[in-house]
PASEBA-1860 file (N, C-alpha, C; in nm, 3 decimals):
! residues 85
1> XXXXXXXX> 6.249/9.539/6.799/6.343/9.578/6.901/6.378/9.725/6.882 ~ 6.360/9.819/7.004/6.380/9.963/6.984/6.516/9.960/7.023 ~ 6.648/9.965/6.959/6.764/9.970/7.001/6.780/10.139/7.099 ~ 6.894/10.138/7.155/6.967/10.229/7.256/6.993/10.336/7.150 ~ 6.960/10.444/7.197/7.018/10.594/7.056/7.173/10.587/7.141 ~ 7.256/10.565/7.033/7.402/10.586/7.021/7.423/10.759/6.961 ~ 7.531/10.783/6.985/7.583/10.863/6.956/7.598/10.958/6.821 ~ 7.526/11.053/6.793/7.547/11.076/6.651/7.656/11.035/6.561
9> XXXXXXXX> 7.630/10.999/6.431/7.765/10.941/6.379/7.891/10.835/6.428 ~ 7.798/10.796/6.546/7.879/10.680/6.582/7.924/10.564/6.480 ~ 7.981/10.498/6.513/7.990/10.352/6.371/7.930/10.274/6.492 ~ 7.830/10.165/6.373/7.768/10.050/6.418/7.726/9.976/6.345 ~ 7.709/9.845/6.349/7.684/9.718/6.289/7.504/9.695/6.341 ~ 7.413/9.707/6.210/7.296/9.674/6.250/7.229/9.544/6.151 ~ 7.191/9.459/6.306/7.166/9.299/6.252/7.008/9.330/6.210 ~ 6.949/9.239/6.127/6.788/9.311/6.119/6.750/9.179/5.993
17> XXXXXXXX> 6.630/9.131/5.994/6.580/9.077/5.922/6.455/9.109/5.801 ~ 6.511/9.095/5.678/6.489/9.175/5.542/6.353/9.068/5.511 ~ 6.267/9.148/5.417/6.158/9.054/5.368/6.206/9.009/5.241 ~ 6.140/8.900/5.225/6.205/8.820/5.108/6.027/8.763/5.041 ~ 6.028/8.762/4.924/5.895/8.739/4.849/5.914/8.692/4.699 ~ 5.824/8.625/4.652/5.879/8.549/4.515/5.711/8.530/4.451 ~ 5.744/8.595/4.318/5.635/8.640/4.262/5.574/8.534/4.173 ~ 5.658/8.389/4.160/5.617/8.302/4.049/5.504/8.207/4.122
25> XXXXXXXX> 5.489/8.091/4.101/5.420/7.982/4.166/5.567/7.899/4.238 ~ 5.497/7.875/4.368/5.553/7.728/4.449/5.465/7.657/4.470 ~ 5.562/7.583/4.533/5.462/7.403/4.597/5.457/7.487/4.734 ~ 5.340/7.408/4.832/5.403/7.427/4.956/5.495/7.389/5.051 ~ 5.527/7.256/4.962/5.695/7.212/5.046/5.778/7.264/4.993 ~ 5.802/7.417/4.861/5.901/7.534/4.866/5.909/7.625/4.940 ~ 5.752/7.656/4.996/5.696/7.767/5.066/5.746/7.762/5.217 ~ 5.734/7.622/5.226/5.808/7.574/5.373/5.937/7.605/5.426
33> XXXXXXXX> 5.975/7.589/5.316/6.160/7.622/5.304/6.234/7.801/5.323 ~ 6.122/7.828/5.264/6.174/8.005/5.258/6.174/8.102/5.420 ~ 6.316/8.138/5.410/6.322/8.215/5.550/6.344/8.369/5.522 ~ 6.310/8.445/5.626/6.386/8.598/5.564/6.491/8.572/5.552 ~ 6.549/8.698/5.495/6.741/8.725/5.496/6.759/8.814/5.560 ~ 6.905/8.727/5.677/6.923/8.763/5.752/6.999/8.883/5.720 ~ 7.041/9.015/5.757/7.155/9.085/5.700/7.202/9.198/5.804 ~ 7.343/9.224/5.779/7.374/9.330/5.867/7.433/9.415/5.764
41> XXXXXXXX> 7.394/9.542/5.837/7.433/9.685/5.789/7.512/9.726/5.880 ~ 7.648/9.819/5.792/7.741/9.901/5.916/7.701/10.028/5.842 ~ 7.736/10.097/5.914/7.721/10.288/5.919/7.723/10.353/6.033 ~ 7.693/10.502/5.996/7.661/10.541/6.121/7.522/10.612/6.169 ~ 7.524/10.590/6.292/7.410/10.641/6.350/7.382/10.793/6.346 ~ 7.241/10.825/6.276/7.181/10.900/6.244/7.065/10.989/6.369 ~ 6.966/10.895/6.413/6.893/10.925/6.512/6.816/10.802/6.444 ~ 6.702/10.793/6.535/6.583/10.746/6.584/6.491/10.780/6.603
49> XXXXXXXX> 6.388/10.743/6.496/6.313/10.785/6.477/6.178/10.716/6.549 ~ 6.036/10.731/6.543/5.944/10.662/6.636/5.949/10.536/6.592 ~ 5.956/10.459/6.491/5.923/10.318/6.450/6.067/10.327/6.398 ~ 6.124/10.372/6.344/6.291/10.326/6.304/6.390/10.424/6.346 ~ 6.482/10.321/6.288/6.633/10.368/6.315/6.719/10.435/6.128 ~ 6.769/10.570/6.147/6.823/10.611/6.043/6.957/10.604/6.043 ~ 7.076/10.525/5.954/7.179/10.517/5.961/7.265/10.577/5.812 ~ 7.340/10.644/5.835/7.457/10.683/5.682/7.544/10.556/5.647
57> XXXXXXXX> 7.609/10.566/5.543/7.723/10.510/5.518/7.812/10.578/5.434 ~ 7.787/10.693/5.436/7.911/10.791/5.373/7.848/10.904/5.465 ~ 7.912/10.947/5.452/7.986/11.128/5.534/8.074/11.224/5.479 ~ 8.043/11.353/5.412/8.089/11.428/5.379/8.142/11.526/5.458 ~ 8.270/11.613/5.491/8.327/11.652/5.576/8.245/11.773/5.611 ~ 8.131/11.796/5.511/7.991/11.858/5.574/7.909/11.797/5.678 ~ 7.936/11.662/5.652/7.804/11.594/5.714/7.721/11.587/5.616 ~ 7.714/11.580/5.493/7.604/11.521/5.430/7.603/11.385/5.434
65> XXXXXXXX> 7.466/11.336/5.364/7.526/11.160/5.383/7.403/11.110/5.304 ~ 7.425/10.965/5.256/7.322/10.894/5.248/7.274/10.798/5.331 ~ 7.168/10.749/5.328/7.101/10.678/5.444/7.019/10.574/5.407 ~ 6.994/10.481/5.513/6.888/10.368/5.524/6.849/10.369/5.610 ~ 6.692/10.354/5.624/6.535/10.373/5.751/6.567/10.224/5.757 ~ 6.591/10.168/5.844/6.551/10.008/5.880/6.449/10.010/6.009 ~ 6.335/9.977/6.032/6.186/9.970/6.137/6.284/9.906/6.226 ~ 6.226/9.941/6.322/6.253/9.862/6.437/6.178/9.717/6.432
73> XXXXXXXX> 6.105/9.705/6.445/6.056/9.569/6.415/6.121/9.441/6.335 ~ 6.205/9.511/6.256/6.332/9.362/6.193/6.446/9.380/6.224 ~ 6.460/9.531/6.315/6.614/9.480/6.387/6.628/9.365/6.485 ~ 6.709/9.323/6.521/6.775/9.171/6.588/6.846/9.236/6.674 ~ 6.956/9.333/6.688/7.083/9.362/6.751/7.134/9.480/6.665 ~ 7.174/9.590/6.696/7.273/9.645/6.695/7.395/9.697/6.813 ~ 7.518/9.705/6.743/7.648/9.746/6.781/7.748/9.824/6.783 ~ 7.800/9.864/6.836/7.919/9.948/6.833/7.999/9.882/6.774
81> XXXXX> 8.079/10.003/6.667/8.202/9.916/6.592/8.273/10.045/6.586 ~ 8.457/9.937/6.581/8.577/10.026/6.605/8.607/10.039/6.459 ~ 8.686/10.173/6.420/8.724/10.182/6.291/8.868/10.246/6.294 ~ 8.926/10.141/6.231/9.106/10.175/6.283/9.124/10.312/6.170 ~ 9.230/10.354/6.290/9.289/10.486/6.208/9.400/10.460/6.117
END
């Protein structure tokens, strides 16, 4: 899912599904059982990139920041979120 480019530094809630992998031996009725994890990230919006989305979760009154690339391909939904003053 190519989400909507929001607003630089906007706040948003991004839903997205994480890979999950397990390096020992299973049965295949464990193998059956295993789903991704589901997870949401808040931050803010960074830009958009061709295959992903770049989001901060800190902000320095520079604007520096750190970040997470999540692909478009395991986002689900993202959102706008309010952040009380």
């Amino acid at each position: 899912m190519r989400p909507k480019k929001f607003v630089k530094f906007e706040p948003i809630a991004v839903y997205w599904e994480d890979i999950v992998s397990e390096s020992k031996w299973n049965s295949p009725a464990d193998i059956d059982k295993v789903r991704t994890a589901s997870v949401v990230t808040l931050g803010f919006f960074l830009k958009n990139k061709k295959k992903s989305m770049i989001i901060a979760h800190n902000l320095t009154d520079d604007k520096e920041s750190d970040y997470t690339i999540i692909p478009f391909g395991c986002i689900t939904k993202v959102v706008p979120i309010k952040i009380g003053e």
